[in-house]
TIMARKOL-571659 format. One line per 8 residues: their letters; for each residue z, y negated, x negated of N, C-alpha, C, O. Coordinates in steps of 0.2 Angstrom, whole numbers, plus 5000, padded with zeros to 4 digits. Layout:
BEGIN
a> Z/Y/X/Z/Y/X/Z/Y/X/Z/Y/X | ...
END
This chain:
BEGIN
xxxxxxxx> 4966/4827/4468/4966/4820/4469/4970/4816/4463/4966/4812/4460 | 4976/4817/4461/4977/4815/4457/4975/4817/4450/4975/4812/4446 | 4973/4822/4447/4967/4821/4441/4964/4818/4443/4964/4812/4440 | 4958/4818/4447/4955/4811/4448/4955/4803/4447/4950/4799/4445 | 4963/4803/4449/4966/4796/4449/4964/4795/4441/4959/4793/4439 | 4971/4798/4439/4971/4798/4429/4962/4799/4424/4961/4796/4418 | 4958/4804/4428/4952/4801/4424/4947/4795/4426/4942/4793/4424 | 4951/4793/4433/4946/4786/4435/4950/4780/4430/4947/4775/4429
xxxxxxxx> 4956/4781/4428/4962/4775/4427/4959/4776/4419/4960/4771/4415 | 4957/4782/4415/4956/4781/4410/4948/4781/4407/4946/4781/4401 | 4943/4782/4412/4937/4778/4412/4936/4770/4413/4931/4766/4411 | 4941/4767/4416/4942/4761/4417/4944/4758/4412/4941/4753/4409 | 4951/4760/4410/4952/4758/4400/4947/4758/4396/4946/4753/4392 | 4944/4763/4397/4939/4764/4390/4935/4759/4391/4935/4755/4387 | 4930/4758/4398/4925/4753/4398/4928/4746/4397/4924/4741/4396 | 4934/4747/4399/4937/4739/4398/4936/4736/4391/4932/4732/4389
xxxxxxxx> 4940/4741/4384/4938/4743/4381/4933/4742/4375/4933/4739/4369 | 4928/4745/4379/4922/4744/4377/4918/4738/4377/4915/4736/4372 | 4921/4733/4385/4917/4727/4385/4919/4723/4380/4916/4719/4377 | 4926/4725/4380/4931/4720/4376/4928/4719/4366/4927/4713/4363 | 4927/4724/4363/4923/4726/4360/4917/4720/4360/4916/4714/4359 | 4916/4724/4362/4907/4720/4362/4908/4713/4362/4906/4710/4357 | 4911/4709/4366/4911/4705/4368/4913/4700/4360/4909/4695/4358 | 4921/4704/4357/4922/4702/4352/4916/4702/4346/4915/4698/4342
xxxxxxxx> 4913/4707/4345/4908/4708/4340/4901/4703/4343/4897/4703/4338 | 4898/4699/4348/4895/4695/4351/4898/4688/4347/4895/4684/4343 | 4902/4688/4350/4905/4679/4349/4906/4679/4342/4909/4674/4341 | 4906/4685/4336/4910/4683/4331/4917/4684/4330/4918/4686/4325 | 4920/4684/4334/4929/4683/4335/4932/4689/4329/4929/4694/4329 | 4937/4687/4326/4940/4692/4321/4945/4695/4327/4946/4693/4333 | 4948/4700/4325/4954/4703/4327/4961/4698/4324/4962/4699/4318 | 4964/4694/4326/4970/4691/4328/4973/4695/4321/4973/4692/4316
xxxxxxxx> 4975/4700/4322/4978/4703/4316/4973/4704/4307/4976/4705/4302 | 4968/4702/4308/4963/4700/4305/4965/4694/4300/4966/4694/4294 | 4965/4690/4305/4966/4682/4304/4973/4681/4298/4973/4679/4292 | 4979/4684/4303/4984/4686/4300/4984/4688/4292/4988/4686/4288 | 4980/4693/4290/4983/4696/4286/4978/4691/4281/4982/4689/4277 | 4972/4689/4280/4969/4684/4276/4974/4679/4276/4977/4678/4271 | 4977/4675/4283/4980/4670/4279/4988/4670/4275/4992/4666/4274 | 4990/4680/4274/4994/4681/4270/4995/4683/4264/5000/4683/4261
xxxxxxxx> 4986/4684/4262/4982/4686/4255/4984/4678/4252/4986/4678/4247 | 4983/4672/4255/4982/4665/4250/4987/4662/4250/4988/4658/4246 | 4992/4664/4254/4999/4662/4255/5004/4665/4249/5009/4662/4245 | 5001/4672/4249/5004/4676/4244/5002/4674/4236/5006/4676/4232 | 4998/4671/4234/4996/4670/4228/4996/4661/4228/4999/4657/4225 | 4993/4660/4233/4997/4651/4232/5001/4648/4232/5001/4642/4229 | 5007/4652/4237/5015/4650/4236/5015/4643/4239/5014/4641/4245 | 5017/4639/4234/5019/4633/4239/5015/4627/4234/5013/4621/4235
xxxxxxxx> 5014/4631/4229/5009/4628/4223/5000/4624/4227/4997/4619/4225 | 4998/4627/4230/4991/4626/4233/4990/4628/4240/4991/4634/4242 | 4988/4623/4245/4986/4625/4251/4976/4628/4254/4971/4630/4251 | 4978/4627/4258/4967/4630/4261/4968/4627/4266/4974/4626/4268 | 4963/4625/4269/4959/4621/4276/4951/4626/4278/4948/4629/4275 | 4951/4624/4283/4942/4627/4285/4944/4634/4285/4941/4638/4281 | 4948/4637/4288/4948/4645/4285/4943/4647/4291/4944/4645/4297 | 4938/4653/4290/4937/4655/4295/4935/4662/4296/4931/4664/4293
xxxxxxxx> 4938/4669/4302/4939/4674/4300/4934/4677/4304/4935/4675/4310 | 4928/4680/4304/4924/4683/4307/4923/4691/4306/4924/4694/4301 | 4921/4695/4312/4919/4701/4310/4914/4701/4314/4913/4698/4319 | 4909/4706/4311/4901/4706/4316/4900/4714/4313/4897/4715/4307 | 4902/4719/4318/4900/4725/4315/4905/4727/4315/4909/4727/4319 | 4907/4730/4309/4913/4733/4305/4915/4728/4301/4921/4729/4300 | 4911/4722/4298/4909/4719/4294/4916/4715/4296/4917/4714/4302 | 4921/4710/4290/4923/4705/4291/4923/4701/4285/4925/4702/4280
xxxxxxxx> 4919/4693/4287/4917/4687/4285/4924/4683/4285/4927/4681/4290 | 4925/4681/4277/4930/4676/4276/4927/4670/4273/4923/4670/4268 | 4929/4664/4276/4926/4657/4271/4933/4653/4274/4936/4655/4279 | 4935/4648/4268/4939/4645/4267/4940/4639/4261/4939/4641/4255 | 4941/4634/4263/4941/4628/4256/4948/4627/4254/4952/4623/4257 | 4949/4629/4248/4955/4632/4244/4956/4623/4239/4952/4620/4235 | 4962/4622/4241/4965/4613/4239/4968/4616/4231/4973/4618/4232 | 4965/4616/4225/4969/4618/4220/4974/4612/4219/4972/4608/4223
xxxxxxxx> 4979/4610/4216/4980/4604/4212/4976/4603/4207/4974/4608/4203 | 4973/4596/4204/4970/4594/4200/4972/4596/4191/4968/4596/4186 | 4977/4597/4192/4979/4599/4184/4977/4607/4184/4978/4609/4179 | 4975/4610/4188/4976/4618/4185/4969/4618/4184/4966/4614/4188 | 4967/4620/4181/4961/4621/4175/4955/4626/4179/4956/4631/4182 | 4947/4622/4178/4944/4625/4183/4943/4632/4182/4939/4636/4185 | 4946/4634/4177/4944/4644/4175/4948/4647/4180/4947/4652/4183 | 4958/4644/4179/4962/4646/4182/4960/4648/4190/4961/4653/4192
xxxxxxxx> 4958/4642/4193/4958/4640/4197/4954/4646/4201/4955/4649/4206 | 4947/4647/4198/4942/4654/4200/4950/4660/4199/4952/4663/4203 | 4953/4660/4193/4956/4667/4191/4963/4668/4199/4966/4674/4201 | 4965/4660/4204/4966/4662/4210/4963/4665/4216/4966/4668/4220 | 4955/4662/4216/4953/4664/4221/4954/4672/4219/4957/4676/4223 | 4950/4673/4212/4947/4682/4213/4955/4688/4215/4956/4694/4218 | 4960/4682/4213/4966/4687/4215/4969/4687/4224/4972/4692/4227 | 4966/4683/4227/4965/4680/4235/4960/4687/4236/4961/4692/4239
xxxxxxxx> 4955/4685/4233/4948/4690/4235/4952/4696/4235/4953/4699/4241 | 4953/4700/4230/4955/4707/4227/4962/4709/4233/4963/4715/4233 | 4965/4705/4236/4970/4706/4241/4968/4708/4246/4969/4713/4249 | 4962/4703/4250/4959/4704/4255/4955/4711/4255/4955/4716/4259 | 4950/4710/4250/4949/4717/4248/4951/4725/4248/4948/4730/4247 | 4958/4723/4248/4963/4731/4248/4962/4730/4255/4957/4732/4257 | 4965/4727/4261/4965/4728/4266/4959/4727/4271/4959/4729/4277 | 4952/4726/4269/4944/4724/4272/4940/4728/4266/4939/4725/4261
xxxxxxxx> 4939/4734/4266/4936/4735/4260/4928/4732/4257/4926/4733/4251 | 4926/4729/4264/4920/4727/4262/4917/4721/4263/4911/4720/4264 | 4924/4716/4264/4926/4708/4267/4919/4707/4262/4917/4709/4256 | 4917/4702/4266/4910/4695/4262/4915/4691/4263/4918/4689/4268 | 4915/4689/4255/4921/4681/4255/4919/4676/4252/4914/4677/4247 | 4921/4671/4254/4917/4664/4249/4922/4658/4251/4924/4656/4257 | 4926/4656/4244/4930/4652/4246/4928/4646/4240/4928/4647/4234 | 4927/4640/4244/4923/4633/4240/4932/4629/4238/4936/4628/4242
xxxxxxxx> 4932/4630/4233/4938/4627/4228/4936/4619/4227/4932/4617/4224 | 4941/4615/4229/4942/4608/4229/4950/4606/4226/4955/4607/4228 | 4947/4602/4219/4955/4600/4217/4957/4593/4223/4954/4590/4226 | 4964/4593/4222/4970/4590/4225/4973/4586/4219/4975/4588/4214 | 4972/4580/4223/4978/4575/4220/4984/4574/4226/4986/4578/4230 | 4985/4567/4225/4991/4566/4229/4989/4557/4233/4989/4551/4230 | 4988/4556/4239/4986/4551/4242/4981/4548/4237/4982/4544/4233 | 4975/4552/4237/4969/4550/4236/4967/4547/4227/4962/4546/4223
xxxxxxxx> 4974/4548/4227/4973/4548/4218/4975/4556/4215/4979/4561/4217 | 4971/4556/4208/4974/4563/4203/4982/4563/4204/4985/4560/4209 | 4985/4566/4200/4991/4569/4199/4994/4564/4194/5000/4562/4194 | 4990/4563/4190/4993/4558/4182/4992/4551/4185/4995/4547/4183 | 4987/4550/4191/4987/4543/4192/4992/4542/4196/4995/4537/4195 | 4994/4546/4200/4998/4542/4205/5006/4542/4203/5011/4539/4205 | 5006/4546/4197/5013/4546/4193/5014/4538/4189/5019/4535/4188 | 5006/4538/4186/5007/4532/4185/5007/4526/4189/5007/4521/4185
xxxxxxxx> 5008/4524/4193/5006/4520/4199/5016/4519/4200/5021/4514/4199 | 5016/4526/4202/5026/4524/4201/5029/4521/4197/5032/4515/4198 | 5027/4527/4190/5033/4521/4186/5030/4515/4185/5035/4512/4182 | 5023/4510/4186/5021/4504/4186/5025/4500/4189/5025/4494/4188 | 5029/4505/4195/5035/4498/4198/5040/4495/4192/5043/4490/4191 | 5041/4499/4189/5048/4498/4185/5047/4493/4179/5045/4494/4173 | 5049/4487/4182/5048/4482/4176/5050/4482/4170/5048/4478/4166 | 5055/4487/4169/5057/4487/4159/5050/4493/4157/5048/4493/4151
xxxxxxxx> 5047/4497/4160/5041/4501/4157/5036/4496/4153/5034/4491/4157 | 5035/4496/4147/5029/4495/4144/5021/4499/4144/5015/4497/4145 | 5025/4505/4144/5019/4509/4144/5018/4517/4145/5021/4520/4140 | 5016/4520/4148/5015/4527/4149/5009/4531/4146/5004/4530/4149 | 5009/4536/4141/5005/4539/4142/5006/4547/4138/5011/4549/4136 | 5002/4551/4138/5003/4559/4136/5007/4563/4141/5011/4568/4139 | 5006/4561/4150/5007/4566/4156/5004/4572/4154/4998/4573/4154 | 5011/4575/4153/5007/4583/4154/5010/4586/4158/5016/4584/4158
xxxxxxxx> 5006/4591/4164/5009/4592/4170/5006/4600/4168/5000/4601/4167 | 5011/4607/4169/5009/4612/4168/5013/4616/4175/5017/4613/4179 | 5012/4623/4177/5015/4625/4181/5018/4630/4180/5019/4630/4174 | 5023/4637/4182/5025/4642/4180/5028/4646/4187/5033/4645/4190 | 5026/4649/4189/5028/4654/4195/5030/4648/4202/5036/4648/4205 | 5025/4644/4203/5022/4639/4207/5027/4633/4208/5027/4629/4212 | 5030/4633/4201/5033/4627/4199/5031/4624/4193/5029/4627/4188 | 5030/4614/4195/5029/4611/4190/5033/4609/4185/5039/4607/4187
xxxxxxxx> 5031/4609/4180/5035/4605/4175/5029/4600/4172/5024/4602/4170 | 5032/4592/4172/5030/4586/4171/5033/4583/4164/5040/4583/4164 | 5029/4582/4158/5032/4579/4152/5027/4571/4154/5022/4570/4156 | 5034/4565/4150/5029/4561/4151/5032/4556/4146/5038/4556/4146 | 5027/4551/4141/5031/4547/4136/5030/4540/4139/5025/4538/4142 | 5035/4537/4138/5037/4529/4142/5039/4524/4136/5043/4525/4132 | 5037/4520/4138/5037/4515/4131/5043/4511/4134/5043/4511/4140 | 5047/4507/4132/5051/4503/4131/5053/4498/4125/5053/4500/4120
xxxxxxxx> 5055/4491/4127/5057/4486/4121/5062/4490/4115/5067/4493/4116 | 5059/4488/4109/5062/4493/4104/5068/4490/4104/5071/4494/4100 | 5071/4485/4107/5078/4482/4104/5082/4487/4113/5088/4486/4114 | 5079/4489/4116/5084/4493/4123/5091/4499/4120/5091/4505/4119 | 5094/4495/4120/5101/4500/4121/5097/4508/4123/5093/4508/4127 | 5100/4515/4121/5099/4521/4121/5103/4521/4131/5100/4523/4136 | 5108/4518/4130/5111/4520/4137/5106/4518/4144/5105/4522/4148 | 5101/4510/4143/5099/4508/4147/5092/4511/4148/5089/4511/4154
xxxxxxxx> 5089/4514/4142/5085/4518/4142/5085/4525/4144/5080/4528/4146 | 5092/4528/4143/5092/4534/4149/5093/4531/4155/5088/4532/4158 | 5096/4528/4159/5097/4525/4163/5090/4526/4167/5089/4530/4172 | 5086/4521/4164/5079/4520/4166/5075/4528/4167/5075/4530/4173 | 5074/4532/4162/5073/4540/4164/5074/4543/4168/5070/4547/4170 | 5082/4540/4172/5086/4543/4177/5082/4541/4182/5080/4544/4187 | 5081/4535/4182/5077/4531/4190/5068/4534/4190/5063/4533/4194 | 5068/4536/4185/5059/4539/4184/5059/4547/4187/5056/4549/4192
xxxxxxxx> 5064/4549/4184/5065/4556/4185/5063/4559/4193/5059/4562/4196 | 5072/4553/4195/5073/4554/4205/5065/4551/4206/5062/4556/4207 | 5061/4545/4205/5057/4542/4211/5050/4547/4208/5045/4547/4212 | 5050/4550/4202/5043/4556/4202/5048/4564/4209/5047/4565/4215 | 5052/4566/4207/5056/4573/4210/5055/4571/4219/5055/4575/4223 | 5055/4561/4222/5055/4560/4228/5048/4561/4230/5048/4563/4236 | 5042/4559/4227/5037/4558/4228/5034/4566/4226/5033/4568/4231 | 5033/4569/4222/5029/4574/4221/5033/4582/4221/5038/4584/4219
xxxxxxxx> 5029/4585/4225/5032/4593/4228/5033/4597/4223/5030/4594/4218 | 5036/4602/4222/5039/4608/4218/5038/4607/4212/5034/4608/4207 | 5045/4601/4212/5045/4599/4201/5051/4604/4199/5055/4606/4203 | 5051/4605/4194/5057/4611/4190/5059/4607/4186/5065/4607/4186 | 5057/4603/4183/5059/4600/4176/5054/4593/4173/5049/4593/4171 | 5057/4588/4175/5055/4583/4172/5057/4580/4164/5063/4579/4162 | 5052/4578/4160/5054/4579/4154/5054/4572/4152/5048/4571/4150 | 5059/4564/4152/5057/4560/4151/5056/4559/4144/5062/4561/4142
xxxxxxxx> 5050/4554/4138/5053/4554/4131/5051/4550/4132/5046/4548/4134 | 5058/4545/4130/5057/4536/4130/5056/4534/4122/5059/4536/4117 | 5050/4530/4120/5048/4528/4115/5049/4519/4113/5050/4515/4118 | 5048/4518/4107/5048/4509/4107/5042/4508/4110/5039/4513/4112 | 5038/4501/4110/5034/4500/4114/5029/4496/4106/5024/4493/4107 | 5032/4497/4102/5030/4494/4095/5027/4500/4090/5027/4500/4084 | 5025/4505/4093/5025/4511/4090/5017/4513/4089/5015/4513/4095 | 5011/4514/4084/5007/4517/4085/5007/4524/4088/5011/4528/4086
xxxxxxxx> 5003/4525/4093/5002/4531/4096/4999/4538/4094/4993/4540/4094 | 5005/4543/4092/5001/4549/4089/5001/4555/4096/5006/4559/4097 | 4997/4555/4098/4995/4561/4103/4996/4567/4103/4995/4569/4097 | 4998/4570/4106/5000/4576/4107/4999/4582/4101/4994/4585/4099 | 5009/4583/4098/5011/4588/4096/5008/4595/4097/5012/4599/4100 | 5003/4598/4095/5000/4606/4095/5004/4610/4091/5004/4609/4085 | 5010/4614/4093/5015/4617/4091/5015/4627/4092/5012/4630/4096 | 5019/4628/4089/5020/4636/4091/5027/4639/4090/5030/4639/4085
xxxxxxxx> 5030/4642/4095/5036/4642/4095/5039/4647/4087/5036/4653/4086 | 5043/4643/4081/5045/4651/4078/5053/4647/4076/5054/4642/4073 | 5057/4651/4080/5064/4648/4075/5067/4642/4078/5072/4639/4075 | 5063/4639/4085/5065/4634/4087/5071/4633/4086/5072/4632/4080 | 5077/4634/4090/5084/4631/4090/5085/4631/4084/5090/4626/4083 | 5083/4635/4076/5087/4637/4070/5084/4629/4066/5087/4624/4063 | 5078/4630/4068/5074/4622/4064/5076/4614/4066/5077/4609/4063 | 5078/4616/4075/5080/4610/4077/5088/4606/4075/5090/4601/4075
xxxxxxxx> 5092/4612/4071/5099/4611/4069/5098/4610/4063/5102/4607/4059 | 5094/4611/4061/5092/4610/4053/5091/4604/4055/5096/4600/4054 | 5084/4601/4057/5083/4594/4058/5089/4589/4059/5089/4584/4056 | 5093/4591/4063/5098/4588/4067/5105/4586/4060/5109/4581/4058 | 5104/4592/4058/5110/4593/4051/5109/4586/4047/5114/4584/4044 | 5105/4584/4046/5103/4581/4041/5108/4570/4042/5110/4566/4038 | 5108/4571/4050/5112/4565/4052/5119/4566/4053/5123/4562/4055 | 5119/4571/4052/5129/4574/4052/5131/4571/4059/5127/4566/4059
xxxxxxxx> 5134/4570/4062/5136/4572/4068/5136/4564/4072/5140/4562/4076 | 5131/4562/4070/5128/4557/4074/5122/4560/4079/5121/4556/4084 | 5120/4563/4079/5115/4567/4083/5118/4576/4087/5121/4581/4084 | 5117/4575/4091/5118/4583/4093/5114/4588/4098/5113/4586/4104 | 5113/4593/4096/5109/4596/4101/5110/4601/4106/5112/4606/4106 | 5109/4596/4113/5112/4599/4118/5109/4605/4121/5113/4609/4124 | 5102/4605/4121/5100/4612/4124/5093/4611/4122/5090/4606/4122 | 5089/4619/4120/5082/4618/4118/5079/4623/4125/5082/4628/4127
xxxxxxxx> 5071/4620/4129/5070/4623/4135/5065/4625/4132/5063/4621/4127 | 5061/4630/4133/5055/4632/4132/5052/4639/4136/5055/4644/4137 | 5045/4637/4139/5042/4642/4143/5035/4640/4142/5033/4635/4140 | 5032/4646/4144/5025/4647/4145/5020/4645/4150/5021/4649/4155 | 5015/4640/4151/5011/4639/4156/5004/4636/4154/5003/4632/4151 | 5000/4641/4160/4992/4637/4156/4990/4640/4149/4986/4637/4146 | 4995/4647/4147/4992/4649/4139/4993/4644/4134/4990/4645/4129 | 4999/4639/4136/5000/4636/4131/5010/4637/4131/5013/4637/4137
xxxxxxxx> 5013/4636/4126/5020/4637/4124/5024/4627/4124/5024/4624/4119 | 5027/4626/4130/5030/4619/4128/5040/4619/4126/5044/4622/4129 | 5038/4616/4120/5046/4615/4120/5050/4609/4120/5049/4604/4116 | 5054/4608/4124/5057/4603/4127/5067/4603/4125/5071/4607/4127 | 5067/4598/4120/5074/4598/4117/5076/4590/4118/5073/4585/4118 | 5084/4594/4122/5089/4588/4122/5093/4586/4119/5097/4590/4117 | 5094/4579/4118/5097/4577/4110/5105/4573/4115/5105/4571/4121 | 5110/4572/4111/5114/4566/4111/5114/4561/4104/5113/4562/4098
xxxxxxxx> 5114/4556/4107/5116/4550/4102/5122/4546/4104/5124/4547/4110 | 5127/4540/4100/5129/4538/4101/5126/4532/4106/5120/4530/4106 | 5130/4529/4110/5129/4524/4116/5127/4516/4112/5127/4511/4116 | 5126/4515/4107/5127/4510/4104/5119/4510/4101/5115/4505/4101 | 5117/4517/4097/5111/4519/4096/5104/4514/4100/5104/4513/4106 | 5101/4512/4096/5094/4508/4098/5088/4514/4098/5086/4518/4094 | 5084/4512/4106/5079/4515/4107/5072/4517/4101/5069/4522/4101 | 5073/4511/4096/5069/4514/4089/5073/4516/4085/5069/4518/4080
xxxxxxxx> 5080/4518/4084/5083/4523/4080/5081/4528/4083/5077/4531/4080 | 5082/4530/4089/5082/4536/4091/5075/4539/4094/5074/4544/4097 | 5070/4535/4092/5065/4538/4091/5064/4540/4085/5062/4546/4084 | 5064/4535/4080/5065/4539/4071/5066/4547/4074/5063/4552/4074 | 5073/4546/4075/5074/4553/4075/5073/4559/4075/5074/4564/4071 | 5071/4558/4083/5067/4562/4088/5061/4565/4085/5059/4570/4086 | 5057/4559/4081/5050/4561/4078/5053/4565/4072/5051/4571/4071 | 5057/4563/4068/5060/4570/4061/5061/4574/4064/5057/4578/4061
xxxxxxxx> 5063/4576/4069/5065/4582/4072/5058/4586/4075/5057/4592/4073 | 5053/4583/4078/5049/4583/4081/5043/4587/4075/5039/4591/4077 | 5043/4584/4067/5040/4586/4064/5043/4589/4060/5039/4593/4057 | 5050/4589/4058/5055/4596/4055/5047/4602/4060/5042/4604/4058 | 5050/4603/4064/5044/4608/4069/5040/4609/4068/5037/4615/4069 | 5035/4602/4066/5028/4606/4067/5026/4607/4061/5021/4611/4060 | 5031/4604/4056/5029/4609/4048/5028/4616/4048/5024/4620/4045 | 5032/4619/4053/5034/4626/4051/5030/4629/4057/5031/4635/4057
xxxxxxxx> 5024/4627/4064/5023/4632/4068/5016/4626/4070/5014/4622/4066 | 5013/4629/4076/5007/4624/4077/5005/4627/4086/5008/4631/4091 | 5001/4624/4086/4999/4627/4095/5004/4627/4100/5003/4630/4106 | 5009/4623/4099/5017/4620/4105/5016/4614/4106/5015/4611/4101 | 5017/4611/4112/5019/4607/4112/5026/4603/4113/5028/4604/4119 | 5029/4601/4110/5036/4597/4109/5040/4591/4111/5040/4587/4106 | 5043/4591/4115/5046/4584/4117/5053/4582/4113/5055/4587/4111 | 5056/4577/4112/5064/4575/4109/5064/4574/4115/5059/4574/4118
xxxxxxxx> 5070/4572/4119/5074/4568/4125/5081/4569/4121/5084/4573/4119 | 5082/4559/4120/5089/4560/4118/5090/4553/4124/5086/4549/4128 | 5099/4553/4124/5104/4551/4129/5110/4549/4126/5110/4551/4120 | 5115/4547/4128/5122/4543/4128/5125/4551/4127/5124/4556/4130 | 5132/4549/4121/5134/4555/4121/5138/4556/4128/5140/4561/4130 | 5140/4551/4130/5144/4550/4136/5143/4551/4144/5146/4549/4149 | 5138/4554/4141/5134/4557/4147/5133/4565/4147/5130/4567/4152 | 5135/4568/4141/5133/4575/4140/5134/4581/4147/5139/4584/4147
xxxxxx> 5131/4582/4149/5135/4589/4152/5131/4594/4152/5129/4596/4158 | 5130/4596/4146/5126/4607/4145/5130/4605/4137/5130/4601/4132 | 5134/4611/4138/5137/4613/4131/5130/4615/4126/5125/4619/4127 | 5132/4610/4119/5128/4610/4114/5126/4619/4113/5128/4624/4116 | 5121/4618/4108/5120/4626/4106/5124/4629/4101/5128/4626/4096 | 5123/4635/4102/5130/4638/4095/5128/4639/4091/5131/4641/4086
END
C-alpha cells in the first residue's frame, strides 16, 4: 500500500506538471526566470546610460520570443545604438540559444525636447548668457561628458564669468542624469564663430605648456583631461588667469593655446576653460 501511495503521489506531480506545461506553452507565458534573465541582458549593457519599455517575454515550444522598445539617448549615434542592441541580442542568446528577438530602437531626449535643446532652454534663464553654441555631448562607460561654449559681454570680469560657469554647471549636473564632467568655455559674445576644433591627441600637456610659456606666469595650467568617446578623442584643458583678466583677454588666449594644438595634431576635439587664480584647486601640471 504504501508504494502505491508514493507512485499515486508521483503520477499526480507529473500530471500536474504536465498541465502546468501546457497550459504555459497555450497562453504564451515565459518562465518567470525567463523574463528575469532578458531584463538582466539590457540592464547589463545599458547601465543607467539607457532605459526599455514594451518588453515582452514569450515562449511557445522550446521556442522563446523577446520584443522590446529600447530608449537610446538622442546623442548616441544611430550605428551605435544597433552596435547595443546586437550586444543585448548576443547576451540573450548565450542563455536561449535560439531566442527570436526584435527590439525597435527609439531616441530619448529629455521632457519631450532633444538633449542639446533642453540644455539650451536652461542656460536661456541666465540673463548674462548671450549665446550658446557647439554642445557636444559624448559618453564613456555610461557616463556623460557635456562641452558647451557660452558667449558673454566681452567687457565681463574673468571672475564673474566663472561665477556664471559655476551656476551652469550646478543647473545642467541638477536637471540631467549621469554627467561626469561638465566642460564650460566662456567666450566674448563679439567674436565671429569658428566651429569645432578636429584635433588629435600628440604631446598634449608638452604643447599646452609651450603655448602657455609664451605669457610667463600670467597664465597657468591647471590640469589637461582627456578621453575617448564615439571614436573620437576630446581634450579638455584648465587654465588660471589673474582675477582682473577680461573675458576677451582670456579668450585671446585660450584660442593661442587652442591652435598651439591644432598646428601640431588633427581629429580632437579641444576645449580652454580658464578661471580666477584665486580659485585654483588641482595642483598645476609638472
Amino acid at each position: 500500500p504504501f508504494a502505491s501511495l508514493i507512485l499515486s503521489a508521483l503520477l499526480i506531480l507529473l500530471s500536474v506538471r504536465l498541465v502546468w506545461n501546457n497550459a504555459i506553452e497555450l497562453s504564451d507565458i515565459a518562465p518567470r526566470e525567463a523574463v528575469i534573465k532578458v531584463r538582466e541582458e539590457i540592464s547589463k549593457v545599458g547601465g543607467s546610460l539607457f532605459s526599455y519599455e514594451s518588453l515582452k517575454v514569450r515562449k511557445i515550444g522550446e521556442k522563446i520570443y523577446v520584443r522590446a522598445t529600447l530608449k537610446i539617448p538622442d546623442y548616441i549615434s544611430f550605428e551605435e545604438a544597433h552596435r547595443f542592441a546586437n550586444k543585448i541580442e548576443d547576451g540573450i542568446r548565450r542563455k536561449f540559444k535560439d531566442a527570436d528577438i526584435y527590439f525597435h530602437i527609439e531616441p530619448a531626449g529629455i521632457k519631450g525636447m532633444t538633449t542639446k535643446e533642453f540644455i539650451e532652454k536652461l542656460l536661456a534663464k541666465f540673463k548674462d548668457v548671450k549665446g550658446i553654441h557647439d554642445i557636444s555631448i559624448s559618453h564613456h562607460c555610461g557616463k556623460i561628458y557635456i562641452v558647451l561654449h557660452v558667449q558673454v559681454e566681452p567687457s565681463t570680469p574673468i571672475s564673474e564669468a566663472h561665477n556664471l560657469a559655476d551656476k551652469i554647471e550646478e543647473t545642467i549636473r541638477r536637471n540631467v542624469s549621469n554627467v561626469e564632467n561638465i566642460f564650460v568655455h566662456m567666450e566674448p559674445s563679439n567674436i565671429e564663430l569658428n566651429r569645432g576644433y578636429v584635433l588629435d591627441e600628440k604631446d598634449v600637456e608638452e604643447l599646452t605648456r609651450a603655448a602657455a610659456e609664451k605669457y610667463g606666469g600670467k597664465i597657468r595650467i591647471k590640469r589637461v583631461i582627456t578621453y575617448v568617446a564615439d571614436g573620437k578623442r576630446y581634450i579638455n584643458i584648465e587654465c588660471s588667469l589673474s582675477e582682473e583678466t577680461s573675458v576677451e583677454e582670456a579668450h585671446e588666449m585660450a584660442t593661442e593655446i587652442e591652435e598651439a594644438i591644432k598646428s601640431r595634431a588633427s581629429e580632437t576635439i579641444v576645449s580652454v576653460h580658464v578661471e580666477p587664480k584665486d580659485r585654483e584647486t588641482h595642483s598645476p601640471i609638472a
